[in-house]
C-alpha positions in Angstrom: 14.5 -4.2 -26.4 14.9 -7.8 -27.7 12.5 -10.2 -27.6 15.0 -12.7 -25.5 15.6 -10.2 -23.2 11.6 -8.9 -22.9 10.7 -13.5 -22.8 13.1 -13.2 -19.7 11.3 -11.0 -17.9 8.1 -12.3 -18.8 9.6 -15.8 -17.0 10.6 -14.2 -14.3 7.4 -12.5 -13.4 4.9 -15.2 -14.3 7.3 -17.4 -12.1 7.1 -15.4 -9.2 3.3 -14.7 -9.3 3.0 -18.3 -9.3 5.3 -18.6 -6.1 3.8 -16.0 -4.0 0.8 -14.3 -5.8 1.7 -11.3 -6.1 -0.9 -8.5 -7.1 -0.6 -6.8 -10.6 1.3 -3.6 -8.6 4.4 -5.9 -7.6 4.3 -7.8 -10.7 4.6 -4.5 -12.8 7.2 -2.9 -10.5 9.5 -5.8 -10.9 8.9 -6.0 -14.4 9.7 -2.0 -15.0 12.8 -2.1 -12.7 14.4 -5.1 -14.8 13.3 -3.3 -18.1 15.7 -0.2 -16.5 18.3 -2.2 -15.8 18.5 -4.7 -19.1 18.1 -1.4 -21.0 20.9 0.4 -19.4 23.1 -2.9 -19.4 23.1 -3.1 -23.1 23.7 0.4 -23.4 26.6 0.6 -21.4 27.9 -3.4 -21.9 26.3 -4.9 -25.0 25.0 -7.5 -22.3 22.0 -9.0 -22.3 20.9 -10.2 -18.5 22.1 -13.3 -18.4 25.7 -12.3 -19.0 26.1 -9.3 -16.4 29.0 -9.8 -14.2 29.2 -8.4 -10.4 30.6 -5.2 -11.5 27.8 -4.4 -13.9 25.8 -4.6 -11.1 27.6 -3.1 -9.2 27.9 0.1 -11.2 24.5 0.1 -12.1 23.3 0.6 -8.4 26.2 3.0 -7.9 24.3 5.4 -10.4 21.4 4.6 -9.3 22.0 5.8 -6.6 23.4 8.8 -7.9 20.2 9.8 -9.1 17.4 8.4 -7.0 16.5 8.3 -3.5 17.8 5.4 -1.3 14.0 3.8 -1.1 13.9 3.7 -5.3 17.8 2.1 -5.4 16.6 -0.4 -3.3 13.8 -1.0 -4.5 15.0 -1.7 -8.0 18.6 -4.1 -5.9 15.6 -6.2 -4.9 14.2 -6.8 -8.0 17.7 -8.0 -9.6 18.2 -10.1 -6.6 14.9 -11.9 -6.9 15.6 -12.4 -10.9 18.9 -13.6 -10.4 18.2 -15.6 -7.5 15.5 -17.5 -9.8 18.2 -17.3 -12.6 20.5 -19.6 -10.8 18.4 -21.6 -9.2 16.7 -22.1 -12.4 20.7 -22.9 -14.5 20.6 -19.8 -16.7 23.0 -18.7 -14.7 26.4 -20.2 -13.1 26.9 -17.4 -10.5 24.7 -14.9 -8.8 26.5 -11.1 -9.7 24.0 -9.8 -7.0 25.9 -11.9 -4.2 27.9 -9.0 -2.7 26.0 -6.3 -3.5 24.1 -4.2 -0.3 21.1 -1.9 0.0 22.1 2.0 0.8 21.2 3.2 3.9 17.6 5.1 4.1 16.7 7.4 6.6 14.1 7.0 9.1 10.9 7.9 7.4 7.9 8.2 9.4 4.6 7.8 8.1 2.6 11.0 8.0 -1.1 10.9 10.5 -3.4 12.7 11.3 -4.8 13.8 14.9 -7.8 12.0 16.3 -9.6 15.4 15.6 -8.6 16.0 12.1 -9.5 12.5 11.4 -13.3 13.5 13.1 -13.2 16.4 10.8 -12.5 14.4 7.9 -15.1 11.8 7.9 -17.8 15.1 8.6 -16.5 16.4 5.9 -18.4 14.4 3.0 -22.4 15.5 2.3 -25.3 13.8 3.0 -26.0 12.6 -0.6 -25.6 9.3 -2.3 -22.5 9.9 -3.2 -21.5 11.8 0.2 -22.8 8.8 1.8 -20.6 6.4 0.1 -17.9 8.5 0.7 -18.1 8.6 4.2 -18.9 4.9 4.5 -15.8 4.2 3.1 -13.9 6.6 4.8 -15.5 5.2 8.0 -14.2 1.5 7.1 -10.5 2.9 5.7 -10.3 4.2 9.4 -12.1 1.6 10.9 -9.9 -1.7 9.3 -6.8 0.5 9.0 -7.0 -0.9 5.1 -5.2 -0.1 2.4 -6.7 1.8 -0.7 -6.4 -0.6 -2.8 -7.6 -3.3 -0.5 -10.8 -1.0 0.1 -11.5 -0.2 -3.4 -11.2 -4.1 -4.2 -13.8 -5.1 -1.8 -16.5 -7.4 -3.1 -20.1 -7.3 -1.3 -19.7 -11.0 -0.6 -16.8 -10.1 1.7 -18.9 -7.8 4.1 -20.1 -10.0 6.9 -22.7 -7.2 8.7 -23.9 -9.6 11.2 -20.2 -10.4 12.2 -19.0 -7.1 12.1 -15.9 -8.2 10.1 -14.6 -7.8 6.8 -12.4 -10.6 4.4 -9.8 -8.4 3.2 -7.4 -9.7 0.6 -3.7 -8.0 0.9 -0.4 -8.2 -0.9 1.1 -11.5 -2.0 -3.5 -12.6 -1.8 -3.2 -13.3 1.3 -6.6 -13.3 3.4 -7.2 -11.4 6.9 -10.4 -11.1 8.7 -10.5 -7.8 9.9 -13.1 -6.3 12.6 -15.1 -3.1 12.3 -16.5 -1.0 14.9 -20.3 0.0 15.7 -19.6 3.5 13.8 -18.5 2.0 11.0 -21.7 -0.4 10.5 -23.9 2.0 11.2 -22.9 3.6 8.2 -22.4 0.4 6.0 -25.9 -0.3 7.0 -26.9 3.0 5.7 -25.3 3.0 2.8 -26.1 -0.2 1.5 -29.4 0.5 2.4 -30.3 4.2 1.2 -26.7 4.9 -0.7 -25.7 1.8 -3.1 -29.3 1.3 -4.4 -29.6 5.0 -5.5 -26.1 4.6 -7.6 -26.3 1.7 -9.4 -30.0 2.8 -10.6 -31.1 -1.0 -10.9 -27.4 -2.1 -12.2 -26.2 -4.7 -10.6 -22.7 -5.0 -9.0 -20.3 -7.3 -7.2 -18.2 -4.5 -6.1 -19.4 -3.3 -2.5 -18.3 0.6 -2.7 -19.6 1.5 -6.9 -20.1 4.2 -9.1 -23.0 5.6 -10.8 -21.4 3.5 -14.3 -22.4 0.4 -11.8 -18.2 -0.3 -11.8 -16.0 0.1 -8.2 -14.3 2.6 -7.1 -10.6 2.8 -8.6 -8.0 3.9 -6.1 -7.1 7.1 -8.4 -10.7 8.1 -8.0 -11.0 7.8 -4.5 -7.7 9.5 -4.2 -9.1 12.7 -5.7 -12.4 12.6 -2.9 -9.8 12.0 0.0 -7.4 14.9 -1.1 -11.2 17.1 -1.7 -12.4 16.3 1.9 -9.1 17.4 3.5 -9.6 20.6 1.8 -13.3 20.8 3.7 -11.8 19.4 6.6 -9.1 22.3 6.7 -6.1 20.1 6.7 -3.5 22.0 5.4 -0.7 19.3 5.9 0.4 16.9 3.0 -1.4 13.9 3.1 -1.1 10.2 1.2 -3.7 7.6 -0.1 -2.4 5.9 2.9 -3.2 8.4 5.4 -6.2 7.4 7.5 -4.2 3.5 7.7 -1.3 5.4 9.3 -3.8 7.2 11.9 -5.5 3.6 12.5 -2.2 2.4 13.3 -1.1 5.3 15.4 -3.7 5.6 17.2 -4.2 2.1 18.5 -0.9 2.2 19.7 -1.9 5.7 21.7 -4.5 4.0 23.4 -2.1 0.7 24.2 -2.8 -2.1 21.4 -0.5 -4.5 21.4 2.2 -4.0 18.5 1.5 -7.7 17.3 -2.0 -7.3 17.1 -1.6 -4.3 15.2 0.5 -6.0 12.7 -1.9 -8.5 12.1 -4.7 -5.8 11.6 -2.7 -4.3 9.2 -1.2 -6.9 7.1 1.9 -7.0 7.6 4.4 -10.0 7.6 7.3 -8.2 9.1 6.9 -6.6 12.6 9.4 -4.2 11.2 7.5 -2.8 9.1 4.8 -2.1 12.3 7.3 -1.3 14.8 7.3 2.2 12.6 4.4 3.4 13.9 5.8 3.3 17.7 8.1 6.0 16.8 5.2 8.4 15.4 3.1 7.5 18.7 6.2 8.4 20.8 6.5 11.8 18.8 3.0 12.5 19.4 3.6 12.0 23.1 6.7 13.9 23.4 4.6 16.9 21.5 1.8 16.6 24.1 4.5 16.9 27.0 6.3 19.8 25.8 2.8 21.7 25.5 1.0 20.3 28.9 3.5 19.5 31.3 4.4 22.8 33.5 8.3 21.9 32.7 7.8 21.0 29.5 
């Protein structure tokens, strides 16, 4: 790829870092997806990004489409409408090609969970060891905060407040949530941090709050591998994600009648759209519990 085309990109991502400070994940995707599509522009047009017309973008998401899900497409349509958008406002550009172009229609995907009771079997699952300990400690707090992986794995000691019960959580775009965690949870933060973390580090020292016996954190590969081990233990036989135990924190709050809003703020979200997801698993769950229980069901 020529350098132009690859100091393009660079702009584009080092501008919109600076704008909304977004973590090294978003910045990467964006900068992958308009790699794709300056690749495949050059191969098809002789373009370089600055000189794609509406049509090229609009037969570039046509075969995207063709071979990728709807989720990917639109996923990659968003990153060309942010670059462009910043193109223009920015005079590279006279027009925006992206203008008329619209997201394909995705299907309703709901987010797999996990019953209260597999999620009790999954947090037993771990041994009482060091290790075992910080395992269940953090899958204690994943369930607890409803966090994400990442957002666990990234906690820093100095964001635990015990006393409090509540954790500082830094989410997507570095944006800061207090989050609150219940007694079972602290019971086993206190243990760990008293028996557990000592035991690993071996006299390191660390700023990480959940570490390894190298005295480093957690990365969200590793603890990836130790959720998909203790659903094996567990006996859950059903596909699960690194994501699975926020889903069930956000399911089952609604089950037991949080309101939607507060959920959303628990979770991180900016859009309620995003939340309002997790109704329609809850109402599933019901309408599952009726057909079984009720006499005419």
């Amino acid at each position: 790829m020529p350098d132009s085309i690859t100091a393009q990109i660079d702009e584009f991502c080092d501008s919109i870092w600076l704008e909304d400070g977004l973590a090294k994940n978003s910045i990467d995707a964006y900068r992958r997806d308009l790699r794709l599509f300056a690749g495949w522009l050059h191969a098809h047009t002789g373009k370089h990004l600055y000189e794609a017309q509406p049509q090229d973008l609009s037969d570039y998401t046509a075969s995207c489409r063709d071979v990728s899900k709807a989720t990917s497409a639109n996923r990659r349509l968003s990153a060309l409408k942010r670059f462009y958008a910043l193109a223009l406002r920015q005079n590279h550009i006279r027009v925006n090609p992206c203008t008329r172009l619209r997201a394909a229609k995705q299907a309703l995907r709901l987010p797999h969970s996990l019953s209260e009771e597999q999620v009790v079997a999954l947090l037993q699952a771990p041994e009482d060891t060091s290790l075992g300990i910080r395992d269940r400690t953090m899958l204690e707090l994943l369930y607890a905060c409803g966090l994400r992986v990442s957002e666990l794995v990234g906690l820093q000691s100095v964001e635990l407040g015990l006393n409090d019960g509540v954790l500082r959580v830094t989410g997507k775009g570095n944006k800061t949530r207090l989050i609150p965690f219940g007694e079972q949870a602290r019971v086993w933060l206190e243990r760990y941090l008293r028996e557990a973390r000592p035991a690993i580090l071996g006299g390191q020292v660390s700023d990480a709050l959940f570490v390894t016996a190298r005295g480093g954190g957690m990365t969200r590969q590793m603890f990836w591998i130790l959720i998909k081990k203790y659903a094996v233990q567990a006996g859950i036989t059903q596909a699960l994600s690194p994501h699975t135990l926020r889903h069930a924190f956000a399911t089952h709050l609604l089950n037991h009648g949080a309101d939607l809003r507060v959920v959303q703020l628990l979770l991180g979200h900016s859009d309620i759209s995003t939340t309002q997801i997790y109704t329609y698993v809850a109402k599933e769950r019901l309408k599952q519990l009726h057909a079984v229980h009720h006499p005419r069901g």
